[in-house]
DRENKEKOL-771544 format. One record per residue (C-alpha): x, y, z; residue number from 1. Coordinates in steps of 0.5 Angstrom, whole numbers. Example, Ala and Ser with C-alpha at 12.3 -4.5 7.8 and 13.67 -1.06 7.14 Angstrom:
BEGIN
{X:25, Y:-9, Z:16, i:1}
{X:27, Y:-2, Z:14, i:2}
//
This chain:
BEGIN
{X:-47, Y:15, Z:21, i:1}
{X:-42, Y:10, Z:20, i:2}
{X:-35, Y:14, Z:20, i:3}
{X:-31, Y:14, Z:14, i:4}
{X:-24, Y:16, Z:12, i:5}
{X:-17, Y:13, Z:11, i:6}
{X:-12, Y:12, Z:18, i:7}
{X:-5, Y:12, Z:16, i:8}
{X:0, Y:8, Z:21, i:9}
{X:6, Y:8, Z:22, i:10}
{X:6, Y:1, Z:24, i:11}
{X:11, Y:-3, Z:29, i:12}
{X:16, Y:-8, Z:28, i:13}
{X:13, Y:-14, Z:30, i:14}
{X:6, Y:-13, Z:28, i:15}
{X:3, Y:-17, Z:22, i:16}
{X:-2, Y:-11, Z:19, i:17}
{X:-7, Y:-16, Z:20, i:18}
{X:-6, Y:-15, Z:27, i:19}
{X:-6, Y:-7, Z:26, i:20}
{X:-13, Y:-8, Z:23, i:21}
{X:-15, Y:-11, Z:29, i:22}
{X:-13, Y:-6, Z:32, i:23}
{X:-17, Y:0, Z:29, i:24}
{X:-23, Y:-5, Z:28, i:25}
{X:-23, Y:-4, Z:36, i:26}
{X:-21, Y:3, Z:36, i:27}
{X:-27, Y:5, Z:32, i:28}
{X:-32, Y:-1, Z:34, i:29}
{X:-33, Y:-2, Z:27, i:30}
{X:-32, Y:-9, Z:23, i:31}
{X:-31, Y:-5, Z:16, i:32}
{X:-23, Y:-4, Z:16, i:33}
{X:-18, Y:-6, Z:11, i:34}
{X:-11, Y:-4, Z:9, i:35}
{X:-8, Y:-3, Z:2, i:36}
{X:-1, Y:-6, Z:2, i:37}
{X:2, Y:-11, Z:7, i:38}
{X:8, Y:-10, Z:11, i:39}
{X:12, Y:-16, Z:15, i:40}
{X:13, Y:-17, Z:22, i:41}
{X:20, Y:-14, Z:21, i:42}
{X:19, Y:-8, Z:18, i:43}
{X:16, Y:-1, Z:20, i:44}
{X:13, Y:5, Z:18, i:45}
{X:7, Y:7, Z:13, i:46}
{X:2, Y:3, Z:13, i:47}
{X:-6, Y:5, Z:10, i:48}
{X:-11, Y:3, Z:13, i:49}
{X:-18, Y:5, Z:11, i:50}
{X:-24, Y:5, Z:15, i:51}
{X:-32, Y:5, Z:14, i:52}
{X:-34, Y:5, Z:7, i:53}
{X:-27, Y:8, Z:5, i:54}
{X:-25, Y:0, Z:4, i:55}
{X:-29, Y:1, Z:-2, i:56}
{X:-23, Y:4, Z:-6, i:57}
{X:-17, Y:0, Z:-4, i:58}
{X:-16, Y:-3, Z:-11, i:59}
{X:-14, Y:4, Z:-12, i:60}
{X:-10, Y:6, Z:-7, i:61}
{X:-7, Y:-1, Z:-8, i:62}
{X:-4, Y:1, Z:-14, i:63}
{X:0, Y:7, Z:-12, i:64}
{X:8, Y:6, Z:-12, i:65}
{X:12, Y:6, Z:-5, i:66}
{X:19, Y:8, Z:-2, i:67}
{X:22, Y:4, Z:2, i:68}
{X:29, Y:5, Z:6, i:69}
{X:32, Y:-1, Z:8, i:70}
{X:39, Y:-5, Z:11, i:71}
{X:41, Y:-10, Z:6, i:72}
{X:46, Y:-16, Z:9, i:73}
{X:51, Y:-18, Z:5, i:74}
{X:55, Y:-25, Z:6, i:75}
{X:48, Y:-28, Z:9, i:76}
{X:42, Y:-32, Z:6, i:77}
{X:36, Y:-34, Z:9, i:78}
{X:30, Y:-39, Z:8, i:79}
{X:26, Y:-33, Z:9, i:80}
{X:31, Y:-27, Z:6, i:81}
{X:31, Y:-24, Z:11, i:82}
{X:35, Y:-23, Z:18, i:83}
{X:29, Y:-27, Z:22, i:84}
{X:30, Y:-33, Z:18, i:85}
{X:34, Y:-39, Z:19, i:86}
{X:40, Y:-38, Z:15, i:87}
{X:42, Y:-42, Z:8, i:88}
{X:49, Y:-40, Z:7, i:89}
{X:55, Y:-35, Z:10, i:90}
{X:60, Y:-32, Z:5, i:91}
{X:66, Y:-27, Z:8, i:92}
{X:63, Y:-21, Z:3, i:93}
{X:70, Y:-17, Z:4, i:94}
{X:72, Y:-17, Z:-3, i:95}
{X:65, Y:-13, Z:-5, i:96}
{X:66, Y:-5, Z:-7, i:97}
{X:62, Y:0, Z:-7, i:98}
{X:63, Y:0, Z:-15, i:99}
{X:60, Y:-7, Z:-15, i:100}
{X:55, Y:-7, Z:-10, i:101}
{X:53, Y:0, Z:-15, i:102}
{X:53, Y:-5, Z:-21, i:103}
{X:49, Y:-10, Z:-18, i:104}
{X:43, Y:-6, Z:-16, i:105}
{X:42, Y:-2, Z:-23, i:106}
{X:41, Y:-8, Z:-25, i:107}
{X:34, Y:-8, Z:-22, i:108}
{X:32, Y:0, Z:-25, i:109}
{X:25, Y:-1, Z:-29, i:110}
{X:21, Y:-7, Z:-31, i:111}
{X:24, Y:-13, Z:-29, i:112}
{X:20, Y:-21, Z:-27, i:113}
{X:21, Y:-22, Z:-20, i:114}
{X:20, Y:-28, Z:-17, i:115}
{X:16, Y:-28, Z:-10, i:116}
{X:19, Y:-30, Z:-4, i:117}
{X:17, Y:-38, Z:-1, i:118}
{X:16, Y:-35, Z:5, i:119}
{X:10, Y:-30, Z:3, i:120}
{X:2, Y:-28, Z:2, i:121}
{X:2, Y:-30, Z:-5, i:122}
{X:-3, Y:-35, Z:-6, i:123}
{X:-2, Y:-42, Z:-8, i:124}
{X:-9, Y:-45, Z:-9, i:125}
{X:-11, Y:-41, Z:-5, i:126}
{X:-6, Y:-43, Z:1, i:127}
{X:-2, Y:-37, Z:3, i:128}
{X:6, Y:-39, Z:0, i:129}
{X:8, Y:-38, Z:8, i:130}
{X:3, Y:-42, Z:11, i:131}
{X:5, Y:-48, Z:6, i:132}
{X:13, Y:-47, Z:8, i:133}
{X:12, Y:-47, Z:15, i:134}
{X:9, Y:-53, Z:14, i:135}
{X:15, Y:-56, Z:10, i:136}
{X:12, Y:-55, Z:3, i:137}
{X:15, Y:-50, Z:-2, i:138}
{X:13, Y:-48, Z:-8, i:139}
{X:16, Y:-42, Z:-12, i:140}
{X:11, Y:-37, Z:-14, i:141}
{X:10, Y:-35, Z:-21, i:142}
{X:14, Y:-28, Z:-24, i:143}
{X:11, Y:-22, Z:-24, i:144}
{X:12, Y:-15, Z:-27, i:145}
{X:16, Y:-10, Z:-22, i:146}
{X:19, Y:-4, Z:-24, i:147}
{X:24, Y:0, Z:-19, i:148}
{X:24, Y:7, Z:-21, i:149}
{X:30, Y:9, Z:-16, i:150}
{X:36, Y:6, Z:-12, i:151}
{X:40, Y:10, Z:-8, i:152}
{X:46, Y:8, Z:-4, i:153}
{X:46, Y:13, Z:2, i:154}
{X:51, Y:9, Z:6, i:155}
{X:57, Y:4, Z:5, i:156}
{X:59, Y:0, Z:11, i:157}
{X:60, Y:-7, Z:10, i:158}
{X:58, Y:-12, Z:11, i:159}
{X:52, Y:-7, Z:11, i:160}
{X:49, Y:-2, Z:6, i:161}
{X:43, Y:2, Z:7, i:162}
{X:39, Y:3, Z:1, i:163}
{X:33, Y:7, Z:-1, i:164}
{X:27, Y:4, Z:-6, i:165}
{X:22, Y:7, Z:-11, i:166}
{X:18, Y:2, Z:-13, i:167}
{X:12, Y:0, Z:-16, i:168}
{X:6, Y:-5, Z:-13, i:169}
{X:9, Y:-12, Z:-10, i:170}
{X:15, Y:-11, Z:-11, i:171}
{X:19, Y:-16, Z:-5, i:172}
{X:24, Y:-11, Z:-2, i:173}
{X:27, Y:-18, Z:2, i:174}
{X:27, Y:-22, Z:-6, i:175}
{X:32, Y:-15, Z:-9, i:176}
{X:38, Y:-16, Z:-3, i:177}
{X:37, Y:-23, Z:-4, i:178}
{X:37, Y:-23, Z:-11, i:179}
{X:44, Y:-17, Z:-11, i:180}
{X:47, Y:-21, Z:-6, i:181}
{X:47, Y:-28, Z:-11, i:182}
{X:49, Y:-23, Z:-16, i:183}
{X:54, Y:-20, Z:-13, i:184}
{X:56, Y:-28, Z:-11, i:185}
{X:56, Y:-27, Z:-4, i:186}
{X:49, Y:-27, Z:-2, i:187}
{X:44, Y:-23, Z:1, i:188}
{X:40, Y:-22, Z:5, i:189}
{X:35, Y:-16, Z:8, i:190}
{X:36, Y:-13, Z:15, i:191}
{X:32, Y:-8, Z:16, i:192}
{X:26, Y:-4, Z:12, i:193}
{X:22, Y:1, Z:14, i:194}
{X:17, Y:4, Z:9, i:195}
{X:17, Y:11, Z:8, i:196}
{X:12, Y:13, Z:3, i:197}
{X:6, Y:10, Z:0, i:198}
{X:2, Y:14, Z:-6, i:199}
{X:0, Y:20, Z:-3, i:200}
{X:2, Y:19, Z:4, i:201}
{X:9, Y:20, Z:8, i:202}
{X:12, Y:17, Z:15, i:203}
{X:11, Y:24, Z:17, i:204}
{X:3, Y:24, Z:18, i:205}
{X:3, Y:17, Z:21, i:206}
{X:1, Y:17, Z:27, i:207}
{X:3, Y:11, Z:33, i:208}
{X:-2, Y:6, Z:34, i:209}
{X:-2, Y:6, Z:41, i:210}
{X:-4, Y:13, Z:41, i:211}
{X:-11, Y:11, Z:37, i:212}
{X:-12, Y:6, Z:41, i:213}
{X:-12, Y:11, Z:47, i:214}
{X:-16, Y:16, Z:44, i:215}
{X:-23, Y:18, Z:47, i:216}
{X:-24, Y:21, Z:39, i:217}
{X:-20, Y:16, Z:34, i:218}
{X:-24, Y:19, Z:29, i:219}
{X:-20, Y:25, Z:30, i:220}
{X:-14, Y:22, Z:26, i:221}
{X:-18, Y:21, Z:20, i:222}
{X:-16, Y:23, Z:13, i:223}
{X:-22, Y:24, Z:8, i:224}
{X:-22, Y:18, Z:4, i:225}
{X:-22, Y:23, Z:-3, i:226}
{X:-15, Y:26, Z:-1, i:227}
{X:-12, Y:18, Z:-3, i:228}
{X:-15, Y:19, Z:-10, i:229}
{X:-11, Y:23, Z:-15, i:230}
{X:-18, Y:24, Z:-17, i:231}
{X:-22, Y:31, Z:-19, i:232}
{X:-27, Y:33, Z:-14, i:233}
{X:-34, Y:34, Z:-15, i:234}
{X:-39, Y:37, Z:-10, i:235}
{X:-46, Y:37, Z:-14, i:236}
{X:-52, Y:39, Z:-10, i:237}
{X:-57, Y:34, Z:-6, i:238}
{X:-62, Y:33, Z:-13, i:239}
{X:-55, Y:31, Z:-17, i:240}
{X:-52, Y:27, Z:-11, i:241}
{X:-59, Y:23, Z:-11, i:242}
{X:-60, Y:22, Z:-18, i:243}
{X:-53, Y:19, Z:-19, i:244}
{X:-53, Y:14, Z:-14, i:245}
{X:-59, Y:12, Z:-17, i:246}
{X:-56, Y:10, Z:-23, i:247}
{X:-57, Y:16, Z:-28, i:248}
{X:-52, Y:19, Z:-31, i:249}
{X:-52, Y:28, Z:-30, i:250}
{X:-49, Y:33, Z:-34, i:251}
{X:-43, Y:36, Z:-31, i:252}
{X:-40, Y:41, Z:-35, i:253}
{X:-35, Y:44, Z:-29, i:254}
{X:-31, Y:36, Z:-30, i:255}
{X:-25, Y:35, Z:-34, i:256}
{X:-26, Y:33, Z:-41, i:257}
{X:-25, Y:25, Z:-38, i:258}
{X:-23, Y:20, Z:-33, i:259}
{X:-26, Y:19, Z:-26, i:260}
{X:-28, Y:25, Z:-21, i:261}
{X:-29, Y:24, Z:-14, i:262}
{X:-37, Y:25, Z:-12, i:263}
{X:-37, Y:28, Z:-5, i:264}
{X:-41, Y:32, Z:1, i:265}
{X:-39, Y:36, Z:5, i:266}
{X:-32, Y:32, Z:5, i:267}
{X:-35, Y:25, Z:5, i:268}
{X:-34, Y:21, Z:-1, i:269}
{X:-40, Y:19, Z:-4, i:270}
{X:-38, Y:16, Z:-11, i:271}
{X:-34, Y:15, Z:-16, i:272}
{X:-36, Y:17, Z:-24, i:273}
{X:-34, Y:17, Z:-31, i:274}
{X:-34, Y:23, Z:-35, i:275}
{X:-38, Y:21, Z:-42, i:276}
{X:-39, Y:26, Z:-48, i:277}
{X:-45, Y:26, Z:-50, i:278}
{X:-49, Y:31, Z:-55, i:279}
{X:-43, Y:36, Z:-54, i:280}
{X:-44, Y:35, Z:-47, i:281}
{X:-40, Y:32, Z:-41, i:282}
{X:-44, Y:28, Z:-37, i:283}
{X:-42, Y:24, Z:-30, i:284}
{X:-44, Y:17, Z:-30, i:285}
{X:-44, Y:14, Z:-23, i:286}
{X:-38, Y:8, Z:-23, i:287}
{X:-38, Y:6, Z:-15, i:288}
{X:-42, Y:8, Z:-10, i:289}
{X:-40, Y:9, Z:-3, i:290}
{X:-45, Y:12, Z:0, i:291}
{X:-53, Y:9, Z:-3, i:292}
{X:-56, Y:11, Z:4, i:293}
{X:-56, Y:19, Z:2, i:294}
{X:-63, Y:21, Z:5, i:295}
{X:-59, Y:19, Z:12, i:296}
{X:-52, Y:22, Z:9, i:297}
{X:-56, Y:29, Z:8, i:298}
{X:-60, Y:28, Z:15, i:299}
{X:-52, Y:29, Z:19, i:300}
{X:-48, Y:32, Z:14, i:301}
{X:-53, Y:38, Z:15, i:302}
{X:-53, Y:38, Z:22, i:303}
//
């Protein structure tokens, strides 16, 4: 059986997350491979990846929100927004307090349009936005909604300030010290950023690439694909799993009155399903298969 699960990485600077997910298709010898989040070059930390069949619920882990830690820059603007790119505009920050640096970035709490940097993987006629700049063509991306749940400022030390982000889906760490900066009037750009959270799953349970590459048993660093779900578990026995992979809906009076619940086997996640009432009774109807080929699952599950 094709191995399935989620890989979390603590991604190095320097690497793109394409080029971890490079990686991990060599590690497992498996083209079936994706992550659920981008990180740029210059930053680090949680990166999920997810392997095999798992690949087919990254719209929902995709959704989940983030923390970061980073290192804003004040006095300093750059094309990019960040420390490697070339710099725009440089001001002597040395009249900014804490108290203003505070002021700006509660600006930034709750639901806000932000607008994507140029350099970005936003697409733009199906052109990437950073591939069009580099080519000399900007474009400014169209707003989206973000939310910023939390902004701490554990450490003040101008022209530099450490800030810590809870935040939703596609919010640009590198766009929010821009935009505090321009705020603040002395421009802004990020220095550093390492994500330290995402969804369910924290930098403490990253593991090194290096160290899955060197490994003889990659599979050994992989989660099981239903622990990235806030799902409910159900685990029907082989006449149910095979009736709901094929189409039919079953009754399944153990599930929550709705919602989804995760269809696994012996840890394997088999499905997604709809909880629906009918005639008083709760029924599982099949949503998203990830495992059609049971009769095959079956054969290695029960070795």
């Amino acid at each position: 059986m094709q191995v399935q699960g989620i890989l979390v990485v603590d991604k190095p600077r320097g690497l793109t997350s394409h080029d971890v997910v490079k990686l991990v298709r060599k590690a497992f010898g498996i083209r079936q491979v994706g992550h659920t989040g981008t990180l740029d070059p210059i930053a680090s930390g949680v990166l999920v990846i997810l392997v095999g069949s798992a690949t087919r619920i990254a719209q929902y882990l995709q959704e989940d929100d983030k923390e970061y830690h980073l290192t804003l820059r004040l006095g300093l603007e750059t094309d990019t927004q960040d420390i490697t790119g070339e710099v725009q505009r440089e001001v002597d920050p040395a009249g900014t307090t804490l108290e203003d640096l505070e002021a700006a970035c509660r600006k930034y709490l709750g639901t806000f349009a932000q607008v994507p940097p140029s350099y970005s993987a936003v697409k733009k006629a199906g052109q990437p936005l950073y591939r069009l700049a580099r080519q000399g063509v900007r474009i400014e991306a169209e707003p989206r909604q973000v939310t910023v749940y939390r902004i701490e400022i554990p450490v003040w030390d101008p022209p530099r300030a450490s800030l810590k982000v809870v935040c939703s889906k596609g919010t640009y760490m590198r766009t929010l010290c821009h935009d505090v900066g321009h705020d603040l009037g002395v421009g802004g750009c990020m220095e550093s950023l390492v994500r330290v959270r995402s969804g369910r799953f924290s930098l403490e349970e990253a593991v090194d690439i290096d160290l899955v590459m060197s490994d003889p048993s990659p599979e050994r660093f992989l989660k099981e694909a239903a622990q990235g779900l806030t799902f409910p578990v159900a685990e029907p026995d082989e006449d149910t799993l095979l009736k709901l992979v094929g189409g039919s809906d079953v009754p399944w009076e153990g599930a929550p009155e709705t919602g989804t619940v995760s269809i696994t086997r012996k840890g394997r996640l088999i499905a997604l399903a709809q909880v629906r009432q009918r005639n008083g009774s709760r029924m599982l109807s099949p949503h998203r298969v990830l495992e059609p080929n049971l009769k095959e699952l079956f054969k290695f599950s029960d070795k």
